[in-house]
VOKEGU-901193 format. One record per residue (C-alpha): z, x, y. Coordinates in nm, 4 decimals. Example, Ala and Ser with C-alpha at 12.3 -4.5 7.8 and 13.67 -1.06 7.14 Angstrom:
BEGIN
((0.7800 1.2300 -0.4500))
((0.7140 1.3670 -0.1060))
***
This chain:
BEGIN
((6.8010 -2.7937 -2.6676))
((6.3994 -2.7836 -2.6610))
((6.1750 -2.5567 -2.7410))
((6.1198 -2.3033 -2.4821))
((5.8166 -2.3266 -2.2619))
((5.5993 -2.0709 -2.0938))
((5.6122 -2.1113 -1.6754))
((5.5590 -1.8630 -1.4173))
((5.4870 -1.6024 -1.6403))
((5.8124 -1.6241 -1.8313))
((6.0206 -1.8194 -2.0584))
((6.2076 -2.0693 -1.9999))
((6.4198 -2.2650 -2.2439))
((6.3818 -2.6127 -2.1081))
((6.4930 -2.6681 -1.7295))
((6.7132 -3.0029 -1.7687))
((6.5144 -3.2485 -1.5068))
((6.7649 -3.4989 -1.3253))
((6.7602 -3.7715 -1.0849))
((6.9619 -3.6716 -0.7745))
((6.8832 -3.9976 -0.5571))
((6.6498 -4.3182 -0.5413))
((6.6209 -4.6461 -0.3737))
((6.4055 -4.9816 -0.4173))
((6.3496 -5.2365 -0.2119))
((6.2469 -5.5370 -0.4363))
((6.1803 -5.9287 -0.4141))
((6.5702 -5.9519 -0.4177))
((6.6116 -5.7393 -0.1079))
((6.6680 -5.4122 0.0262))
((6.8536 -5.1508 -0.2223))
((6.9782 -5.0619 -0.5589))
((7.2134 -5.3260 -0.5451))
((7.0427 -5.6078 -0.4087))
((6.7955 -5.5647 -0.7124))
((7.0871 -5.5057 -0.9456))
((7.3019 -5.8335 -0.8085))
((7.0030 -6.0687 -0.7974))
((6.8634 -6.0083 -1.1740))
((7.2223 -6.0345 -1.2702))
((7.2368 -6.3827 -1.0886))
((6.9616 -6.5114 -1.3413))
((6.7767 -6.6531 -1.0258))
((6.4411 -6.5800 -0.9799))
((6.2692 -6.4423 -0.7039))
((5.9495 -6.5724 -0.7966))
((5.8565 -6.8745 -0.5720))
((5.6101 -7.0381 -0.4020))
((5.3953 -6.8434 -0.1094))
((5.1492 -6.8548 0.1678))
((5.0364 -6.5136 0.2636))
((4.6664 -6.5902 0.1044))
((4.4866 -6.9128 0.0001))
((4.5548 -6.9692 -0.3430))
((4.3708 -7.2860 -0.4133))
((4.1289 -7.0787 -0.6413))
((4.3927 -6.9351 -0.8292))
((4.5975 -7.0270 -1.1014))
((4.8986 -7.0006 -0.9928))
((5.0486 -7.0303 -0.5834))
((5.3918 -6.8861 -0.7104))
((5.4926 -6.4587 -0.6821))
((5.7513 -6.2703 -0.5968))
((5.7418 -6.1177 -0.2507))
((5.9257 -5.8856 -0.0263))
((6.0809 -6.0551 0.3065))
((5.9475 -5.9879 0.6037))
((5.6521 -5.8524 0.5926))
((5.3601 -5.9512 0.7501))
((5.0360 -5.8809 0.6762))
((4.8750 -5.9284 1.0040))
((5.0371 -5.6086 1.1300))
((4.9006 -5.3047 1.2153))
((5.0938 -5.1577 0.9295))
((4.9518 -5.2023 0.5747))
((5.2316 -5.4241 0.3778))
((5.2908 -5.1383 0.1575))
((5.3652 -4.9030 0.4717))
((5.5819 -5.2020 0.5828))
((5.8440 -5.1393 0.2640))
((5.7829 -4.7958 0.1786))
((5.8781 -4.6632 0.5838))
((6.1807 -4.7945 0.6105))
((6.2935 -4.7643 0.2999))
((6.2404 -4.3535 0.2835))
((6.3747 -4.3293 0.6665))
((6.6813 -4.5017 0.4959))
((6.7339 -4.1834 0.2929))
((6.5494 -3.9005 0.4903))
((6.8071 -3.6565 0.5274))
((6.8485 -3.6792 0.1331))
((6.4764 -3.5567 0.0654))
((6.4110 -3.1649 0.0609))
((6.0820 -3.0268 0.2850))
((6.0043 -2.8674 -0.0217))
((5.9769 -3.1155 -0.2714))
((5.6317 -3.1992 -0.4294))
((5.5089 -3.5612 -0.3556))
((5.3774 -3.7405 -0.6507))
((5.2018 -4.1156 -0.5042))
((5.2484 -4.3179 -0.8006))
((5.0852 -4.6818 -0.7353))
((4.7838 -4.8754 -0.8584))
((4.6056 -5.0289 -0.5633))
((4.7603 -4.8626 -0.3172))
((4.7030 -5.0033 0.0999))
((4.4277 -5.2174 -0.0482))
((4.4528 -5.4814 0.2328))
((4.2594 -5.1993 0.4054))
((3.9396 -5.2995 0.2057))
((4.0069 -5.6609 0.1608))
((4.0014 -5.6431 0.5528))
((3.7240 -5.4340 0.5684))
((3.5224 -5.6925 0.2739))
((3.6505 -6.0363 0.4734))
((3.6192 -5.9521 0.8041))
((3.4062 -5.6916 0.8763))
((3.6667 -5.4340 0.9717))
((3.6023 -5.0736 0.9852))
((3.7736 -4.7511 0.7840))
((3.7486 -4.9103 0.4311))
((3.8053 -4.5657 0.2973))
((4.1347 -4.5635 0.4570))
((4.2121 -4.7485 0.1205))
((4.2406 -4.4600 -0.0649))
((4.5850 -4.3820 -0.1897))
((4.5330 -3.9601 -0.1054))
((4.5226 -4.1436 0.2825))
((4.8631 -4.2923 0.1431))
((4.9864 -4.0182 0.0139))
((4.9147 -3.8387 0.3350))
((5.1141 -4.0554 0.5491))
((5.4163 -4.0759 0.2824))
((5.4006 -3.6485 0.3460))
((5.3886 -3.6863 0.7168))
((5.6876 -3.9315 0.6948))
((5.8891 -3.7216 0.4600))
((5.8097 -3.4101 0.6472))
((5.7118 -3.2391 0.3187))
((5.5768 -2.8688 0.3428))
((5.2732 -2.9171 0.0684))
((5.0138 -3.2261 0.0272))
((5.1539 -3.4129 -0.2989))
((4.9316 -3.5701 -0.5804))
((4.8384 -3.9033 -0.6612))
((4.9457 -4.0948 -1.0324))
((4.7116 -4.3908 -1.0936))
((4.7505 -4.5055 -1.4323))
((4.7642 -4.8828 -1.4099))
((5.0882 -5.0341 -1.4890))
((5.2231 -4.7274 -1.6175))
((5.1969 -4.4950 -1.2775))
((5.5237 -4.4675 -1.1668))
((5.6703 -4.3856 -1.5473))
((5.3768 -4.1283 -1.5665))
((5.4652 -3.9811 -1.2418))
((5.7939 -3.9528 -1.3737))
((5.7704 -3.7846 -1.6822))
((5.5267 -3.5919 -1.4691))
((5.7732 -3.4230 -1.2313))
((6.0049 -3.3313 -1.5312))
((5.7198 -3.1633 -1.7039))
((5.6792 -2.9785 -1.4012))
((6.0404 -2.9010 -1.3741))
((6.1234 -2.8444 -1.7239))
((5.7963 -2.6071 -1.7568))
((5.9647 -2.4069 -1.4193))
((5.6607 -2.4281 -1.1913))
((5.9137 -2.7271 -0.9567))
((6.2439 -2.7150 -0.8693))
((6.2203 -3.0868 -0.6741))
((5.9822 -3.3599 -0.7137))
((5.9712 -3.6543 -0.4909))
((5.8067 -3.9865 -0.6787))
((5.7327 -4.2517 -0.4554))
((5.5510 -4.6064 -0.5650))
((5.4399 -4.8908 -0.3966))
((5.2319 -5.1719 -0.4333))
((5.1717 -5.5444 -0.3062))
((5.0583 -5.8383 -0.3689))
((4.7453 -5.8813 -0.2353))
((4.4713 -6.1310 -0.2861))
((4.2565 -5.8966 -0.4523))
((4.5208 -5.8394 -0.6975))
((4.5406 -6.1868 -0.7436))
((4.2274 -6.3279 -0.8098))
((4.1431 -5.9985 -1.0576))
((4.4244 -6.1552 -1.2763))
((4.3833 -6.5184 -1.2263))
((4.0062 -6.4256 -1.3347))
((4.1490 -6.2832 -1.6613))
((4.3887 -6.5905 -1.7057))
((4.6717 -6.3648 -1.7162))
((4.8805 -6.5558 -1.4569))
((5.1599 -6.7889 -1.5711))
((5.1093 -7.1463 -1.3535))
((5.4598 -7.1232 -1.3324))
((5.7155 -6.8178 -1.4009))
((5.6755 -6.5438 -1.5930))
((5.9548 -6.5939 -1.8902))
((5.9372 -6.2621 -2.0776))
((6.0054 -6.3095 -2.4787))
((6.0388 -6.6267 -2.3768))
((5.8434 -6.8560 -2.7022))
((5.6715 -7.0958 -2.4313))
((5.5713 -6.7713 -2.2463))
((5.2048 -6.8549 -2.0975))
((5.1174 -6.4807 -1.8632))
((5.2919 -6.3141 -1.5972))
((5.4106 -6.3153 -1.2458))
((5.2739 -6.1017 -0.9933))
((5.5463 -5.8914 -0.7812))
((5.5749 -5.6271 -0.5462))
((5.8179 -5.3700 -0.4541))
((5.8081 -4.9787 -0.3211))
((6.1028 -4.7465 -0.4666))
((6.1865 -4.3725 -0.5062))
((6.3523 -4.1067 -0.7094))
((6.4288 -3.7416 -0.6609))
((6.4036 -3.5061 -0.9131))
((6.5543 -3.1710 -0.9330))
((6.6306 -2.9217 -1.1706))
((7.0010 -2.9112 -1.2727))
((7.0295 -2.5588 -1.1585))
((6.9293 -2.6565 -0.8047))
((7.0926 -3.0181 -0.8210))
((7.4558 -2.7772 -0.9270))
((7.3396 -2.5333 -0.6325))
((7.3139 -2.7887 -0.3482))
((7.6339 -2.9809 -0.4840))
((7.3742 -3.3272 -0.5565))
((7.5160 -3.5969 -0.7906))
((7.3271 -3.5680 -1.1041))
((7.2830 -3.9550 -1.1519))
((7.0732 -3.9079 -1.4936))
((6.9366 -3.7093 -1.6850))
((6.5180 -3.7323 -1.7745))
((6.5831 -3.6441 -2.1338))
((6.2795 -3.6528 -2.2610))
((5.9321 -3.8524 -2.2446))
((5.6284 -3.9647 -2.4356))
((5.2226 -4.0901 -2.3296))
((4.9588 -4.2517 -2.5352))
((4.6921 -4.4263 -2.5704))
((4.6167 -4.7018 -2.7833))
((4.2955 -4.7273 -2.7274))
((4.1891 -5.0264 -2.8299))
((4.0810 -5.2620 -2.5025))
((4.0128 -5.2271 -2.1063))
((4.3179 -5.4797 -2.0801))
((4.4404 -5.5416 -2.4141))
((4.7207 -5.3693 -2.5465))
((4.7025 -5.2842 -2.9481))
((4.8590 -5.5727 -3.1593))
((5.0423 -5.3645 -3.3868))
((5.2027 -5.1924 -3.1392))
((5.1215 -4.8403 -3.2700))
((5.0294 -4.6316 -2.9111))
((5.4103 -4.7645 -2.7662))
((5.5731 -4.6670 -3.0613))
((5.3945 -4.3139 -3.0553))
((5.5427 -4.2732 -2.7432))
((5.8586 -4.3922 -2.8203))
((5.9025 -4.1012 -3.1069))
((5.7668 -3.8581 -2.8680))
((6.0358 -3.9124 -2.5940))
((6.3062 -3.9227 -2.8417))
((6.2079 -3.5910 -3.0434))
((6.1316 -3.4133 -2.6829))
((6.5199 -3.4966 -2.6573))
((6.5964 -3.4232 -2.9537))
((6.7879 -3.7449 -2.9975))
((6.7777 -3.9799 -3.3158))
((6.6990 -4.3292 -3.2564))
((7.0570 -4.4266 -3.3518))
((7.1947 -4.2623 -2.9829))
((6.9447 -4.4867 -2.8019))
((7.1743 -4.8177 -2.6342))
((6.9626 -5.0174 -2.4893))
((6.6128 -5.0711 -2.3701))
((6.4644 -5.1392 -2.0726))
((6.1420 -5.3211 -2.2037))
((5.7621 -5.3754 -1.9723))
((5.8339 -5.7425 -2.0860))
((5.4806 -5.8872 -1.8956))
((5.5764 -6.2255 -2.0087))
((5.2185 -6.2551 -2.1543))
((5.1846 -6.3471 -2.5020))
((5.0815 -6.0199 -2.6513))
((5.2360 -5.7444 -2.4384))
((5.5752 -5.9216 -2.5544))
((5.4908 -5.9308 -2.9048))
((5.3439 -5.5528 -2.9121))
((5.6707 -5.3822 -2.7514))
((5.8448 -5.5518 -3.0607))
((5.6668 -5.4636 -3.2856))
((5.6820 -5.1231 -3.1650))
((6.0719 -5.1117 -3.1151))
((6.1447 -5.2584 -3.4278))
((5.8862 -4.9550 -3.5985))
((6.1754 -4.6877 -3.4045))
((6.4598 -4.8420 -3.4162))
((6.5023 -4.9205 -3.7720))
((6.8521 -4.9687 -3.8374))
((6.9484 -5.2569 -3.5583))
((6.8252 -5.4287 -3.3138))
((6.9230 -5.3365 -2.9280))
((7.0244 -5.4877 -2.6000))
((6.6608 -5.5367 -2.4667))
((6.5453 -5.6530 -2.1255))
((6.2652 -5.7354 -1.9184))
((6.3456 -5.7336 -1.5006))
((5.9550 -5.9326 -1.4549))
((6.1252 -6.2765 -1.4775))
((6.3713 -6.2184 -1.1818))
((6.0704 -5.9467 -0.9517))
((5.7429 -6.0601 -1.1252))
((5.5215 -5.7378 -1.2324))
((5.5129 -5.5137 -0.9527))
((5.2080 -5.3436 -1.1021))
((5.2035 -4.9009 -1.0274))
((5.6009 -4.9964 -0.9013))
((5.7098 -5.1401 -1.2163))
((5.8078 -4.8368 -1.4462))
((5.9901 -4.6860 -1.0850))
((6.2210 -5.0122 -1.0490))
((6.2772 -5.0222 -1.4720))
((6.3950 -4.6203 -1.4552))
((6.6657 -4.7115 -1.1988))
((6.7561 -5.0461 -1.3268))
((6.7681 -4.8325 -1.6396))
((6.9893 -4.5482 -1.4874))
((7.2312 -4.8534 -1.3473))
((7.2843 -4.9650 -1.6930))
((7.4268 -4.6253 -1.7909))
((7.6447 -4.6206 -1.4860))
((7.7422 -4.9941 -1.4949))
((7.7635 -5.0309 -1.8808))
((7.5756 -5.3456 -1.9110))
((7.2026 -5.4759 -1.9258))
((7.1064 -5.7741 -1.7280))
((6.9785 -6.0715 -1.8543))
((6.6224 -6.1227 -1.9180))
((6.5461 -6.3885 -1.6271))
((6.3976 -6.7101 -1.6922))
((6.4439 -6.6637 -2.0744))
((6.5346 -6.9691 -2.1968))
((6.4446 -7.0234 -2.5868))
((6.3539 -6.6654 -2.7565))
((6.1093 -6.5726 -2.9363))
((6.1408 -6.5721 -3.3050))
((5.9940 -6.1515 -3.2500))
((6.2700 -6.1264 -3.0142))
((6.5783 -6.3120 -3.1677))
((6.8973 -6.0218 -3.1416))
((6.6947 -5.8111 -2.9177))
((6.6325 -6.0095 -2.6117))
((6.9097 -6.2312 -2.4158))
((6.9066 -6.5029 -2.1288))
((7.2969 -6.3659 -2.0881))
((7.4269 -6.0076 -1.9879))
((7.5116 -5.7885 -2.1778))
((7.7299 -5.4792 -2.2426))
((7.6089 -5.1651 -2.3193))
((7.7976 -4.8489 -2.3776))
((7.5481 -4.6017 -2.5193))
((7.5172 -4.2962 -2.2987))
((7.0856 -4.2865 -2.3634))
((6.8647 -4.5476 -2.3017))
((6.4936 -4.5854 -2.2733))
((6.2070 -4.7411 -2.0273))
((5.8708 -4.8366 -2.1516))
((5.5575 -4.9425 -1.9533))
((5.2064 -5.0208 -2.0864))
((4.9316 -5.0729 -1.8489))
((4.5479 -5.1620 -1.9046))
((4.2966 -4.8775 -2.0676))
((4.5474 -4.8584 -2.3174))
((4.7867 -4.6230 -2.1740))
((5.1651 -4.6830 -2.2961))
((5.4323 -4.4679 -2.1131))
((5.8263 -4.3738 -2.2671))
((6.0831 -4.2396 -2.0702))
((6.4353 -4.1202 -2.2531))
((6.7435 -4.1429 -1.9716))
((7.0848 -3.9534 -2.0445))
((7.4065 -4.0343 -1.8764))
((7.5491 -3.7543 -1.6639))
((7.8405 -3.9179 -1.4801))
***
């Protein structure tokens, strides 16, 4: 068990944190198993679009939800993350604490605002976001807002357990969304971080990634409640781990030292050895030295054999603040399902990679496995998932 830890005035020897629900809708459709049948297809869902001139870009190819349209009233993140909470509203307590995790947010607000002159560019702001996401849910309290790049939705994650572990929550709602926009785009054609192509994660030809977008879910509750209300404990948050490498605005460390850091810290906060861990659900950009970094850093835990490791960014693209929300329940599927999907687009791996990574499924029958996001500042994100079913 962990240590105990002061909330509320009294102690408390580690709430257990699980996931009682969730739900993504993804390039590959609407729900869990949409998402879990398409990466499983090895298709991609990276193609070719029109939703924004891209003859400035380098790329014209992402990975884009159906059906929305951008020249509705509704901001194309509104557009996924409505329906997709009114598909499990009766699920979600009034009481839960919202946390917004997402990195840009319902910025086709401001790019309308910049290109055409339109007014309310402050309605950009993801606490107007995380307004209407309360309204929707009905929720009692305003909720918070996670913005750490790529890592948001793993931070907001491993931020509702802390608050449920430490006692001061008994429910914590995490929602993320974010689209691809043409600010988005240009900001990282401009760093020359977009593949022409597809992304191919630990892929040896890799050449950048894929942008994606998605919106997704997950309820948290304490396992006391969870028990109480007679909720499905799906998973277990075990344990988690932040830090910052701090070595580069975009840049992530070469030696993969920060990832690793927070690798050890979600496994000793769950006071598991590296041994129980069975597979790993990797932030696999597809760029040349994100992919070569989370190696280095998995290879520094996990000593003693290499794992079933996989990146989802070849099948979705990188869904940016979304992306650690969509790895956590691909990640919790793997525990239920007993097997990893294939790393999409992988074709010829990596030397780095050889044993780890796989173009094929895979089985998996550990009962732990982990999710890692990195995003730009440095900040590298670990999240330790138990089997409870």
């Amino acid at each position: 068990m962990p240590p105990a830890v002061e909330g509320r005035g009294v102690q408390l020897a580690g709430i257990e944190t699980v996931v009682v629900a969730f739900d993504v809708v993804s390039p590959y459709g609407w729900g869990v198993e949409s998402c879990w049948e398409g990466l499983f297809s090895g298709n991609t869902a990276i193609r070719r679009f029109d939703r924004f001139s891209t003859e400035s870009l380098r790329t014209d190819k992402a990975a884009l939800v159906s059906g929305l349209d951008p020249n509705a009233d509704e901001t194309l993140v509104m557009q996924m993350v409505r329906p997709l909470i009114e598909r499990s509203i009766s699920a979600i307590p009034t009481d839960a604490l919202l946390l917004l995790a997402t990195t840009n947010g319902e910025i086709d607000v401001l790019e309308r605002s910049v290109l055409h002159g339109t007014p309310n560019a402050n309605g950009s702001c993801p606490d107007h976001l995380a307004s209407k996401i309360q309204d929707l849910c009905g929720l009692h309290e305003p909720g918070l807002v996670v913005s750490a790049a790529c890592a948001s939705s793993s931070a907001a994650v491993a931020q509702g357990a802390a608050m449920i572990r430490g006692g001061d929550r008994d429910c914590v709602l995490v929602v993320a969304s974010d689209n691809v926009s043409e600010f988005v785009a240009a900001g990282f054609s401009s760093l020359m971080a977009l593949d022409k192509d597809v992304a191919r994660p630990f892929d040896k030809s890799r050449r950048g990634l894929s942008l994606g977008e998605a919106a997704a879910f997950v309820l948290l509750m304490s396992d006391e409640r969870a028990s109480r209300e007679g909720r499905p404990a799906l998973a277990e948050i075990a344990g988690w781990g932040l830090a910052s490498d701090a070595n580069h605005i975009t840049g992530p460390s070469r030696d993969g030292s920060g990832l690793a850091l927070a690798l050890r810290k979600a496994l000793q906060m769950a006071d598991m050895p590296a041994q129980e861990v069975g597979s790993i659900s990797a932030h696999g950009t597809g760029t040349e030295y994100n992919d070569s970094m989370e190696m280095k850093a998995f290879k520094s835990v996990f000593r003693e054999k290499s794992l079933p490791t996989y990146s989802v960014k070849g099948g979705i693209g990188h869904t940016m603040g979304t992306a650690g929300l969509v790895d956590i329940i691909v990640a919790i599927e793997t525990l239920r399902e007993k097997a990893v999907p294939p790393t999409v687009n992988l074709r010829d791996v990596d030397d780095e990679a050889v044993g780890w990574a796989s173009p094929e499924p895979r089985a998996c029958d550990g009962a732990v496995t982990v999710s890692t996001n990195s995003g730009f500042g440095g900040i590298n994100c670990a999240v330790a998932l138990r089997a409870r079913q």
